[in-house]
RODRENVEX-30426 format. One record per residue (C-alpha): residue in three letters; y, z, x. Coordinates in nm, 3 decimals, always signed. Layout:
N
type,py,pz,px
ALA,Y,Z,X
...
This chain:
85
type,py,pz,px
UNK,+16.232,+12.205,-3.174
UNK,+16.297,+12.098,-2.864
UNK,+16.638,+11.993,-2.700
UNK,+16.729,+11.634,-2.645
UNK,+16.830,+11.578,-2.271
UNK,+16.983,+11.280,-2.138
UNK,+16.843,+11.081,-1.861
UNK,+17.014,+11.191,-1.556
UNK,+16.873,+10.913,-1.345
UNK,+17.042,+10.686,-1.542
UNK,+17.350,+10.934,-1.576
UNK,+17.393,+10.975,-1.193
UNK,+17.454,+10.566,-1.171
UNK,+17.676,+10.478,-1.450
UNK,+17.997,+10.631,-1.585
UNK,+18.126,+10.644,-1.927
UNK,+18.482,+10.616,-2.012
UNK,+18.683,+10.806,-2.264
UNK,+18.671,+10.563,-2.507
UNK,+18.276,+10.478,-2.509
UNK,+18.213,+10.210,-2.292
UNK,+17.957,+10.216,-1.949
UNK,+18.086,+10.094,-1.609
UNK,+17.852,+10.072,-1.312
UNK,+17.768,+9.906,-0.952
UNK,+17.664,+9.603,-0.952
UNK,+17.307,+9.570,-0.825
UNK,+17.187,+9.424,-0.515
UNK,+17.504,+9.511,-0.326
UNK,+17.345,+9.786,-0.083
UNK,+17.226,+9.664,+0.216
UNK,+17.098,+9.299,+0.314
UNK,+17.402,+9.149,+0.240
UNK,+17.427,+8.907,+0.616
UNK,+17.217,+8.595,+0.426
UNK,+17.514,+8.638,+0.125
UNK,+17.805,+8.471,+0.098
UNK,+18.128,+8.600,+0.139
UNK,+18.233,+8.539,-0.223
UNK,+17.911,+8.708,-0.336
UNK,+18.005,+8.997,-0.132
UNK,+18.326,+9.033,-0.290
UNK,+18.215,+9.016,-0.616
UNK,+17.925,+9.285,-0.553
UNK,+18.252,+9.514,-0.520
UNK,+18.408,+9.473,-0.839
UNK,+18.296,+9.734,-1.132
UNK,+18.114,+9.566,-1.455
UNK,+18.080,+9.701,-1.817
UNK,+17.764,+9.699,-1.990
UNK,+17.715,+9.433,-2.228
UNK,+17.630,+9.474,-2.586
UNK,+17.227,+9.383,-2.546
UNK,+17.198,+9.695,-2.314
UNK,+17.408,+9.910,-2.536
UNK,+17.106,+10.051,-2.763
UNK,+16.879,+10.126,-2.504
UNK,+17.117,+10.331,-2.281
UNK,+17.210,+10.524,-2.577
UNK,+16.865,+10.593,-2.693
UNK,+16.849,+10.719,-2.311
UNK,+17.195,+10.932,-2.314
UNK,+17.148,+11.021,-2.677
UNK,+17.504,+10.962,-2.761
UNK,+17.663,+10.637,-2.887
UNK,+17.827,+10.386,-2.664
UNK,+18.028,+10.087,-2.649
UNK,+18.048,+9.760,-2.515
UNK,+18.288,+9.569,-2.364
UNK,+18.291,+9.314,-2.682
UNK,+18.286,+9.585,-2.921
UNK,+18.579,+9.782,-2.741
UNK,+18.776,+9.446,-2.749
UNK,+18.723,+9.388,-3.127
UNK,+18.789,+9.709,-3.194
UNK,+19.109,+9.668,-3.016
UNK,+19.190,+9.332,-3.179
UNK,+19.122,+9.476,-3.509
UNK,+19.408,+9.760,-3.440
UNK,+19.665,+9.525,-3.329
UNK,+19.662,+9.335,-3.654
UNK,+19.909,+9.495,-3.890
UNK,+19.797,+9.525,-4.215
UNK,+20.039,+9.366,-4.481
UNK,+20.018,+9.496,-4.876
């Protein structure tokens, strides 16, 4: 049987944090940037999460289980309530 490998192009451009979820660059913010605007500039520097429609694909490429920014902040919600018996 053989192993299952991740995909390491998609490994090389996206980093997952210790809890799950996938940050990455924000496309489009190499080169070509002098017809932008400023404020799309700035915003091309600013890290994004991957949201929860991408989430099942990447892992099915990674072979691991991820999540997204949504689910990380439910999950978080969910631990803040105190549960009352």
């Amino acid at each position: 049987m053989p192993k299952n490998k991740s995909h390491k192009g998609l490994a090389k451009r996206i980093k997952i944090s210790k809890k799950g979820k996938i940050r990455f660059g924000r496309p489009h913010s190499r080169h070509l940037k002098s017809n932008k605007a400023g404020t799309q500039i700035q915003s091309y520097r600013k890290r994004r999460y991957a949201r929860s429609g991408d989430i099942r694909a990447l892992s099915k490429l990674l072979f691991r289980p991820l999540l997204s920014q949504e689910q990380h902040e439910l999950r978080e919600a969910q631990r803040e309530v105190p549960v009352a018996v």
